[in-house]
C-alpha positions in Angstrom: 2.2 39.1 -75.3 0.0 36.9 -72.9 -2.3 39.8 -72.9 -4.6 38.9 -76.2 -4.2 34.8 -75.1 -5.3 35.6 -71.7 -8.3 37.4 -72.7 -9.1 34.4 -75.5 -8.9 32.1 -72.7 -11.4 34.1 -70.5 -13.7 34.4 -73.6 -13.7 30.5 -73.7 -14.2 30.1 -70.4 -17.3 32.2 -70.2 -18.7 30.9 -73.3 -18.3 27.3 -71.4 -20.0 28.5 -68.4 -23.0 30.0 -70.9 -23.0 26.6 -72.5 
């Protein structure tokens, strides 16, 4: 189920961009 990773992955990212 991609589902949970995708949404960890777009997590990341936005906590990347907040950096």
């Amino acid at each position: 189920m991609p589902s949970r990773n995708q949404a960890q992955a777009e997590l990341q990212r936005l906590r990347d961009q907040m950096a």
